[in-house]
C-alpha positions in Angstrom: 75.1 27.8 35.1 77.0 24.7 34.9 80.1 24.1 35.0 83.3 21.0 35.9 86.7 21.1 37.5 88.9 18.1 37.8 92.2 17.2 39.0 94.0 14.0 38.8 95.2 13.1 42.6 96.4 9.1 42.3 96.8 6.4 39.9 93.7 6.1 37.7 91.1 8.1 39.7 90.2 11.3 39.3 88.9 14.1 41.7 85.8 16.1 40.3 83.6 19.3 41.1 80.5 19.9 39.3 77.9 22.5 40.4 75.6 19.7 40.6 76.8 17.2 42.2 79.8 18.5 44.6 83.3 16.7 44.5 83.0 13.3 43.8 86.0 10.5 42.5 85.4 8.1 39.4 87.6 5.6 38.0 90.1 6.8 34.8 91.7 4.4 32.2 91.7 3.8 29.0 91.2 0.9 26.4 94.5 -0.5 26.7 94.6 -1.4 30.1 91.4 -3.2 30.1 92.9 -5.4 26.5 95.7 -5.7 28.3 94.7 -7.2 31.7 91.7 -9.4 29.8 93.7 -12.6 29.8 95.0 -12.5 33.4 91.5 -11.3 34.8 89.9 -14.7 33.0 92.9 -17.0 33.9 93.1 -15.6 37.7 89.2 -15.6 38.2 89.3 -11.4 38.4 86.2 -11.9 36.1 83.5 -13.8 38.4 79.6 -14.8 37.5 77.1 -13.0 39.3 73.7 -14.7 39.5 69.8 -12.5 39.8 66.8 -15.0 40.0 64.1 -14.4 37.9 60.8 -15.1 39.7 56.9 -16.1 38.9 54.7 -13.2 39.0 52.1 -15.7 40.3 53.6 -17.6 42.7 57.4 -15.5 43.2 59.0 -18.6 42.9 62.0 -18.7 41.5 62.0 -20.2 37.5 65.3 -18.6 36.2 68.9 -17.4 36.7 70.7 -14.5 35.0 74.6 -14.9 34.8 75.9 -11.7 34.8 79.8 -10.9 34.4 81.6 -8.7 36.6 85.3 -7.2 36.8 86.8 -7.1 40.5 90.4 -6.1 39.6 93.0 -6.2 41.9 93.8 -2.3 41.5 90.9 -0.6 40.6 87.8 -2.9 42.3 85.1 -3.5 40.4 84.8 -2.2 37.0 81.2 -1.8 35.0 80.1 -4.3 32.5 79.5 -0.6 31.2 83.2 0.0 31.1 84.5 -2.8 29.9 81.8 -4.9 27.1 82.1 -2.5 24.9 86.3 -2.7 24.6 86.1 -6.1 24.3 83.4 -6.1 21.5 85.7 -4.0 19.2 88.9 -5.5 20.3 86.8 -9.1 19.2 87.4 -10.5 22.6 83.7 -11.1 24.0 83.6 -14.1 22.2 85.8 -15.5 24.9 84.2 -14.0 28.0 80.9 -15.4 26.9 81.7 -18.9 26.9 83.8 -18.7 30.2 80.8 -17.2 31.4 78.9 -20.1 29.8 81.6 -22.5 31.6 81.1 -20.7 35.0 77.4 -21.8 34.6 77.7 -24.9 34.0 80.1 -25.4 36.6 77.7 -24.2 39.3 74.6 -26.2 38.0 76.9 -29.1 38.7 77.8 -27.9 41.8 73.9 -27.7 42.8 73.1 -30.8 41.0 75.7 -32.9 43.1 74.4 -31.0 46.3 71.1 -32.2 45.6 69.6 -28.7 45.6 66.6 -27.6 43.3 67.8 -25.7 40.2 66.3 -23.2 38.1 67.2 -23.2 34.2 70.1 -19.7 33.9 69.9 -17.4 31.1 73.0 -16.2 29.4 73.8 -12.9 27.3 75.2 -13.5 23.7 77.0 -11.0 22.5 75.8 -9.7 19.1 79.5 -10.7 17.6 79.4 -13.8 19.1 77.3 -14.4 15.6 80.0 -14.2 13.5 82.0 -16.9 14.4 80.6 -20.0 12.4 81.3 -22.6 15.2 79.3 -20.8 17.9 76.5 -23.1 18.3 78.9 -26.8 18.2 81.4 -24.9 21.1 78.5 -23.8 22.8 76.9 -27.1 23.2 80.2 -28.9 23.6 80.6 -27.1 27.0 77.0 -27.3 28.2 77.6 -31.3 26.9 80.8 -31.6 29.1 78.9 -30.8 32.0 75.6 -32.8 31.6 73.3 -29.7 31.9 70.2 -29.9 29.5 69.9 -27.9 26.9 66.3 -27.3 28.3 68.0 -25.6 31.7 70.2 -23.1 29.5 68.4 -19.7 28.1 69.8 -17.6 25.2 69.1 -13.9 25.8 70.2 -11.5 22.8 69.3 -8.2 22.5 67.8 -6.9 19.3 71.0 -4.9 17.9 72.4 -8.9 17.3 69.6 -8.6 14.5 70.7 -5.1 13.2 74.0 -6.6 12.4 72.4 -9.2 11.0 75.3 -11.7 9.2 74.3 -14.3 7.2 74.6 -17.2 9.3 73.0 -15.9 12.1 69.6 -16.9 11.1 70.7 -20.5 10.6 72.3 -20.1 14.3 69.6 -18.7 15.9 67.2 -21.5 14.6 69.6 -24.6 15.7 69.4 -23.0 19.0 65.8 -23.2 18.8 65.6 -26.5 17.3 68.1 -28.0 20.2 65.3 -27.1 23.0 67.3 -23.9 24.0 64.7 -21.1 25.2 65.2 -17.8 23.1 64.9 -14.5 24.8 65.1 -11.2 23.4 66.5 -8.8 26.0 66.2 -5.6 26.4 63.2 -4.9 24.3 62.1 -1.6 23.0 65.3 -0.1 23.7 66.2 0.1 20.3 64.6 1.1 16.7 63.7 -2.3 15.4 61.8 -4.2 18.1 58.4 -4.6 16.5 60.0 -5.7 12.9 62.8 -8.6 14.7 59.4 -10.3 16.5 57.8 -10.1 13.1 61.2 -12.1 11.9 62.1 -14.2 14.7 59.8 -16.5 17.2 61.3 -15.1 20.6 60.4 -16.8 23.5 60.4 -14.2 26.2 60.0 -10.7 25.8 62.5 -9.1 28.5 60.9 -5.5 28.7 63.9 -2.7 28.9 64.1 -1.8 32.6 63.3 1.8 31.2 60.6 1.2 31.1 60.4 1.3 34.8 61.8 4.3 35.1 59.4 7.6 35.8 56.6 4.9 36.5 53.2 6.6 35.4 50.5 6.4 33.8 52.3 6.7 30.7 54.3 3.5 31.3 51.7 1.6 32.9 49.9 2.3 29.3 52.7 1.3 27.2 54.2 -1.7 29.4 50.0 -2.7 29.2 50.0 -2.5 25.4 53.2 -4.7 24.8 51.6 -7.4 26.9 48.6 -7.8 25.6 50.6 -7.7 22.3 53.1 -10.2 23.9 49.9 -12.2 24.5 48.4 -12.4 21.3 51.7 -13.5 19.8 51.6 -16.2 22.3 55.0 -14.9 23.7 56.0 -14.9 27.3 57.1 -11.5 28.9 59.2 -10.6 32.2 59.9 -7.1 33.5 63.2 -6.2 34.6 64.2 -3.1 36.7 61.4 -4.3 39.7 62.2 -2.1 42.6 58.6 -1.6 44.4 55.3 -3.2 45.3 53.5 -0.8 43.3 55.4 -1.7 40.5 55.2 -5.8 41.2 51.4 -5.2 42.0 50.8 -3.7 38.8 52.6 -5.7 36.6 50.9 -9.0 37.7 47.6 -7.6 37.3 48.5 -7.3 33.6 49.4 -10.7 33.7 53.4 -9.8 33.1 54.9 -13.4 33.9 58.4 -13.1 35.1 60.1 -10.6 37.1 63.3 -9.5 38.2 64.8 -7.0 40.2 66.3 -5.4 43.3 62.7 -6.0 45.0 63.7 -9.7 45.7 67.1 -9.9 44.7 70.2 -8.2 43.8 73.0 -10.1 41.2 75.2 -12.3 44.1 78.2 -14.1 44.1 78.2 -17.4 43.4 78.6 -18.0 47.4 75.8 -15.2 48.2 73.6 -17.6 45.7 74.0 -20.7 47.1 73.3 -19.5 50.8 70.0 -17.8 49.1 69.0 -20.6 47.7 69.1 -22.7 50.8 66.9 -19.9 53.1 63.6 -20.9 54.6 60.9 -18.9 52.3 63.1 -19.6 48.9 61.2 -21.8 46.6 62.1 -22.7 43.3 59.5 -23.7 40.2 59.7 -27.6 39.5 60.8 -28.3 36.1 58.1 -30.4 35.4 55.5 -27.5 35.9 57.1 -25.2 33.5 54.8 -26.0 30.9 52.0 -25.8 33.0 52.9 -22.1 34.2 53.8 -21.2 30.2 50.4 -22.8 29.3 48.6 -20.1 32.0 51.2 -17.2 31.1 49.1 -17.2 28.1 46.5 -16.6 29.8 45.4 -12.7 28.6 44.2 -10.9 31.8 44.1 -7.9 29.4 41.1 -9.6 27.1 37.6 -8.0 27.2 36.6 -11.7 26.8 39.3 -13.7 28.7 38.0 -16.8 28.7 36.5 -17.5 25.4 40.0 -15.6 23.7 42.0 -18.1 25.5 43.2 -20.3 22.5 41.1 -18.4 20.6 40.7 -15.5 18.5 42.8 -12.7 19.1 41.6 -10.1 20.9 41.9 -6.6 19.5 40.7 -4.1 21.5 44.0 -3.0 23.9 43.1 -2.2 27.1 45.3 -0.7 30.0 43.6 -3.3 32.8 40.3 -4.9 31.8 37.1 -4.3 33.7 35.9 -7.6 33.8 35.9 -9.5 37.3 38.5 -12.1 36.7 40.4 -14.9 38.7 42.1 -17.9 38.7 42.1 -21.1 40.6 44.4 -23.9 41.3 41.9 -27.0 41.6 42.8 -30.2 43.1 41.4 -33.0 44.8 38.0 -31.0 45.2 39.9 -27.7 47.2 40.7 -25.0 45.3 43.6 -22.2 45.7 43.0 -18.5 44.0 46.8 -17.7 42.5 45.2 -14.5 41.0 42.2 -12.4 41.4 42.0 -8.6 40.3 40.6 -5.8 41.9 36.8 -6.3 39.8 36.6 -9.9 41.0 37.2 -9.2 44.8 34.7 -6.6 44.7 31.7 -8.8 43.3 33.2 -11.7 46.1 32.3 -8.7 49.0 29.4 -8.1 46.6 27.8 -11.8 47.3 28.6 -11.5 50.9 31.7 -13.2 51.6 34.4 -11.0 54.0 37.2 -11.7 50.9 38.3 -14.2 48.4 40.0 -16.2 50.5 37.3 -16.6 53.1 35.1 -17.6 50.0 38.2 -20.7 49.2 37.9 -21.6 53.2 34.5 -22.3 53.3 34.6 -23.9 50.0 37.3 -25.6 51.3 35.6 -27.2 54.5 33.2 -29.3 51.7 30.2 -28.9 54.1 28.5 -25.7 52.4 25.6 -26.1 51.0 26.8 -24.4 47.6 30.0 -26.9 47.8 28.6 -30.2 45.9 26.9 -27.4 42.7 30.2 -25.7 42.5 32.7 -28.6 42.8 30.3 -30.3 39.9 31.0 -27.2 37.8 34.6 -27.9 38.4 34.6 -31.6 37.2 32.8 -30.8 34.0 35.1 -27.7 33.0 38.1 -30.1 33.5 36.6 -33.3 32.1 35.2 -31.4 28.8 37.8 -28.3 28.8 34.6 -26.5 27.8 33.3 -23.0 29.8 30.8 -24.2 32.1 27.9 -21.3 33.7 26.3 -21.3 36.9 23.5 -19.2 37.8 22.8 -18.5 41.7 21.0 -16.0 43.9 22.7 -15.2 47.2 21.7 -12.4 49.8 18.7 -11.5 47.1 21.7 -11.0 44.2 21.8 -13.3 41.7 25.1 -13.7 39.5 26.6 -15.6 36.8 29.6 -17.4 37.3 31.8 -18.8 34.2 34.5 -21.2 34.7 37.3 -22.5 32.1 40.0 -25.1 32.9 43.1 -23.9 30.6 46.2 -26.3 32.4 46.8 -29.2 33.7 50.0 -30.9 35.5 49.6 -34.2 37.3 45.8 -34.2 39.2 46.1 -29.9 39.9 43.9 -28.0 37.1 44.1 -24.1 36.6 40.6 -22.7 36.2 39.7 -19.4 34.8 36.7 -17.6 36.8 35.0 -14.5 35.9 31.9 -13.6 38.0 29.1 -11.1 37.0 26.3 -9.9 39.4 22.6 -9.3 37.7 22.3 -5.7 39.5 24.8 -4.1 38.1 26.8 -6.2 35.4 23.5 -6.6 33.1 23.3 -3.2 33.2 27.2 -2.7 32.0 26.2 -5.0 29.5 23.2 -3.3 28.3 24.6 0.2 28.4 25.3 0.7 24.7 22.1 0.2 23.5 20.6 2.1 26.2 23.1 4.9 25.0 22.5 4.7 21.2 18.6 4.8 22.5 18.9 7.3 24.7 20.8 9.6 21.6 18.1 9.1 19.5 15.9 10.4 22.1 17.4 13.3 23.2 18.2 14.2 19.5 13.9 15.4 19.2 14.8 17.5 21.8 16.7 21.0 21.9 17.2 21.0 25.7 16.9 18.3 28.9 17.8 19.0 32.4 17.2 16.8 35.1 14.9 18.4 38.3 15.6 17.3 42.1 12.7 19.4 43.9 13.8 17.9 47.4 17.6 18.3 47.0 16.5 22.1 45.2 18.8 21.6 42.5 19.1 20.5 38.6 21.7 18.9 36.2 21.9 20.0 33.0 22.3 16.7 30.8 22.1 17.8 27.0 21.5 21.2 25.4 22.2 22.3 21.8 19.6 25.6 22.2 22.6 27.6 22.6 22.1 28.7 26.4 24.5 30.9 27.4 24.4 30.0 31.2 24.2 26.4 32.6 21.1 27.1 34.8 21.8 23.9 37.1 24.8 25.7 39.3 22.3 27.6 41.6 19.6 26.4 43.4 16.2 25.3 41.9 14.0 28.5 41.9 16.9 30.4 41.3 17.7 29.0 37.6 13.9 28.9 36.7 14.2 32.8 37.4 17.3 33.7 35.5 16.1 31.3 32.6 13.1 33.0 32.4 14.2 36.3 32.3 17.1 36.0 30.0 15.2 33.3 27.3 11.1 33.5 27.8 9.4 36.1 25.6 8.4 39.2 28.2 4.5 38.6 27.8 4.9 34.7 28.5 7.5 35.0 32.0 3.9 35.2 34.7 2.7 31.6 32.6 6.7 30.2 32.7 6.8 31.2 36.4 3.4 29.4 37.4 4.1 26.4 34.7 7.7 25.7 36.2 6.0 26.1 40.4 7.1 23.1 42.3 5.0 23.7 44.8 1.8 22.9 42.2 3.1 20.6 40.2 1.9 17.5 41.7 -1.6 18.8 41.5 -1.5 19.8 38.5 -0.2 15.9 37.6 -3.1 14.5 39.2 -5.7 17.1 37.8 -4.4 15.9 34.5 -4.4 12.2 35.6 -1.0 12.2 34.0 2.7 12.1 34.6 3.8 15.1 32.6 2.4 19.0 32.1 3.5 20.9 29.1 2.7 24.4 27.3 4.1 26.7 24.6 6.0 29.1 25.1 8.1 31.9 22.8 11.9 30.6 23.9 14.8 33.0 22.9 17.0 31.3 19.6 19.3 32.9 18.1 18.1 36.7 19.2 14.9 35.4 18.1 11.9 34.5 20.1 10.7 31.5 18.8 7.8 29.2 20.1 8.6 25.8 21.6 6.6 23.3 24.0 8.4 23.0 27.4 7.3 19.9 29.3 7.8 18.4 32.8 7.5 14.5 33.2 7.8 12.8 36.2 10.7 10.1 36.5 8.9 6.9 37.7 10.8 5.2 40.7 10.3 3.5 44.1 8.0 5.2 46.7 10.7 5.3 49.6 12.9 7.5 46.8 12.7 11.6 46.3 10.8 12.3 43.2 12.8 13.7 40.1 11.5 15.1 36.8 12.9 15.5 33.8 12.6 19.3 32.0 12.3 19.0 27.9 12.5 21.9 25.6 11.2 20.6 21.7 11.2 22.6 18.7 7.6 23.2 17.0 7.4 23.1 13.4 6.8 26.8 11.3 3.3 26.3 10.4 2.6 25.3 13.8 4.5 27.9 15.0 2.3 30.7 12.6 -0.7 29.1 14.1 0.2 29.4 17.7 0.5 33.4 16.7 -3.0 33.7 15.7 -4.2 31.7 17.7 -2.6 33.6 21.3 -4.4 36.7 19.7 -7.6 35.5 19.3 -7.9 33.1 22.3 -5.3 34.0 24.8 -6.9 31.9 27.4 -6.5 28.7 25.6 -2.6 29.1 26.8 -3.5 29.0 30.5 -4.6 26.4 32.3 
């Protein structure tokens, strides 16, 4: 049962019990005071900016700056933007804490600027009212003009429930916004009704995935944050994850190839003074502007792809995966030394594959230009950036040859980005090859009723395809065992002595040789159906190298009805043509 108690014991708090939760104290007020105290908490500075970065999956630099606004009131502390954007949406106030948030921006960026500190572009919420004033964009740009800060270094995030309340100017806003250089981000994404219909409508930027996403993180997520990636991807829009509390979380979405993230993993929103001092800390890095479009350009990039490279700028793939199987990395390249920025778990395994300790023992030694493999790779290099074509390289190593495939797909200054996937002859040809060996093997099995595979020296059996209607999967006891229970409970009474000497282990490999041949087979009257019926049983040896235990494969195949009349007459008249 569940049940509250609460008592009012000072000003605007209030004491609660809940059989939950215990006694705990929240804050108590109503619309008015909030209206009421607006204009003094903006003129007094009660309303400050918060700042949270926004980093580079790739390299966790930092490439952006959320302004977020929060209430520390005199009397009551700080009070949630959950407490207090809503009043001032229906009381038509937000319109004026947005662009004193937009002024408390541009102050700081001038503030850094003078300092001489590196500064990331900041992202700003709009307010889906905000629309409805004509002169939003010309007041917007007059204070970002006032200040000197580029359009280029200002982000417009609005959530998609701007676009249910769609006015009719707001099209014609949200496209001088776009045609101004002002990056458009939708935030919050998938947290409403409409997402998939507003990026039909409207060419978004940045995908900010709803940090609910995050929440319960499972396999479930993992899918669905995988599938509106590689949907992201194919739309050529640009995604970051919010909510990012863990390295599992982090790892995961970079090996998806999610390209921004934020969080309480690197940072927590900061004053204004906690932001500056972070800023300025030893490990802190922040994205040059002129390398923005060369990270965009890669962010592109669709880790997801069955066929990464050759999709790149390409066809769209269509087949959604989760995480793709295909050994994938890429490489900064410049002045002949390379530096992996990503490499997922497929590619690190065919790098031990080859013989090399890890992937970044593999970029040391390539590194020290004195291998002997240096001058056939680096060549590979110059040719993938000089024609932006995929260039191949076959080579054997440690008696395994691969295939390696590299694509340049950026370029800022002399440093190149180059795509990489690496496949290894013993095992990758046969991935490649497996569906027609599937559809080949399915034809073959379909002649037969029944096959089990037969391990003599391990005494055991595997059941791979039946459709004879066995009751009992034979293969769960030991080898002698199942030929015994088969026999009794599916070979005719008369025909069990001839199934017990046929199926002998101990003979069969004489029996091979006396038949120069590398199967036996006999008829035999097989239960079908409460019916005995007859059916030829044959043993065939599975050819493989010497120094490996010998295996046979065990075939039941229907006869045809005359045959099967024949075979009647014939075990009356000549019963000795049935042994051997």
């Amino acid at each position: 049962m569940y049940c509250e108690i609460s008592f009012h014991i000072w000003g605007r708090r209030k004491l609660v019990f809940n059989s939950r939760q215990g006694w705990f104290v929240i804050l108590v007020f109503d619309e008015k005071y909030i209206v009421d105290h607006f204009n003094d908490a903006i003129n007094k500075g009660h309303i400050k900016a918060y700042f949270q970065p926004v980093y580079r999956a790739l390299t966790e630099d930092i490439c952006s700056v959320e302004a977020l606004a929060r209430w520390d009131d005199p009397e009551l502390g700080l009070i949630s933007p959950q407490l207090f954007i809503d009043v001032l949406e229906k009381h038509k106030l937000i319109y004026r804490l947005d662009l004193y948030m937009l002024k408390k921006i541009c102050e700081l960026y001038r503030k850094m600027a003078e300092k001489g500190m590196k500064i990331a572009p900041f992202s700003i919420n709009l307010s889906r009212l905000d629309f409805n004033e004509p002169d939003l964009f010309e007041l917007f740009t007059e204070v970002i003009n006032a200040y000197d800060v580029p359009h280029g270094s200002i982000r417009v995030e609005i959530t998609e429930s701007v676009m249910l309340d769609e006015s009719s100017n707001f099209r014609d806003i949200f496209n001088c916004f776009h045609d101004e250089g002002f990056s458009i981000w939708m935030d919050d994404f998938g947290s409403g009704y409409s997402s998939l219909n507003v990026l039909k409508d409207y060419n978004f930027d940045v995908l900010k995935l709803d940090m609910l996403f995050l929440r319960n993180f499972g396999y479930r997520s993992m899918k669905m944050i995988s599938a509106i990636v590689n949907m992201a991807k194919a739309m050529e829009i640009h995604t970051l994850a919010e909510g990012i509390e863990t390295r599992e979380q982090l790892d995961f979405l970079r090996s998806i190839g999610c390209e921004l993230i934020q969080g309480y993993y690197y940072a927590k929103p900061m004053t204004e003074d906690a932001f500056l001092e972070y800023m300025q800390k030893d490990g802190v890095n922040v994205e040059l502007s002129e390398e923005e479009d060369y990270w965009n350009t890669i962010g592109k990039f669709n880790f997801l792809s069955t066929n990464p490279l050759e999709d790149f700028h390409g066809e769209d793939d269509k087949e959604l995966k989760m995480r793709s199987d295909i050994p994938l990395a890429l490489a900064e390249y410049f002045d002949g030394l390379i530096k992996f920025k990503f490499y997922n778990h497929e590619f690190r395994k065919k790098i031990l594959q080859i013989g090399y300790e890890s992937v970044e023992k593999m970029e040391d030694i390539f590194n020290e230009k004195v291998s002997s493999q240096y001058i056939m790779f680096n060549e590979r290099f110059i040719r993938a950036v000089s024609t932006g074509k995929i260039q191949k390289l076959d080579y054997v190593t440690k008696d395994i040859y691969y295939t390696i495939k590299i694509k340049a797909i950026a370029k800022t200054g002399k440093k190149n980005m180059l795509a990489m996937t690496l496949f290894t002859f013993d095992s990758d040809k046969e991935e490649r090859n497996f569906d027609e060996i599937l559809r080949a093997s399915q034809s073959l099995f379909s002649t037969y009723e029944h096959v089990t595979l037969i391990y003599p020296e391990e005494d055991m059996s595997k059941r791979i395809y039946s459709i004879a209607g066995f009751d009992k999967d034979y293969s769960k006891v030991p080898l002698r065992r199942g030929f015994i229970n088969f026999c009794n409970d599916n070979i005719y009474p008369d025909d069990q002595k001839r199934y017990m000497q046929f199926v002998d282990m101990q003979t069969l490999e004489d029996r091979l040789s006396k038949h120069d041949n590398i199967f036996v087979q006999k008829l035999f009257r097989v239960k079908v159906e409460d019916d005995y019926r007859w059916r030829t049983i044959r043993i065939t040896r599975i050819p493989g190298p010497i120094s490996e235990p010998t295996s046979f494969i065990y075939t039941i195949q229907k006869v045809s009805n005359h045959d099967s009349g024949s075979y009647g007459l014939l075990l009356n008249e000549h019963p000795d043509i049935f042994d051997d």
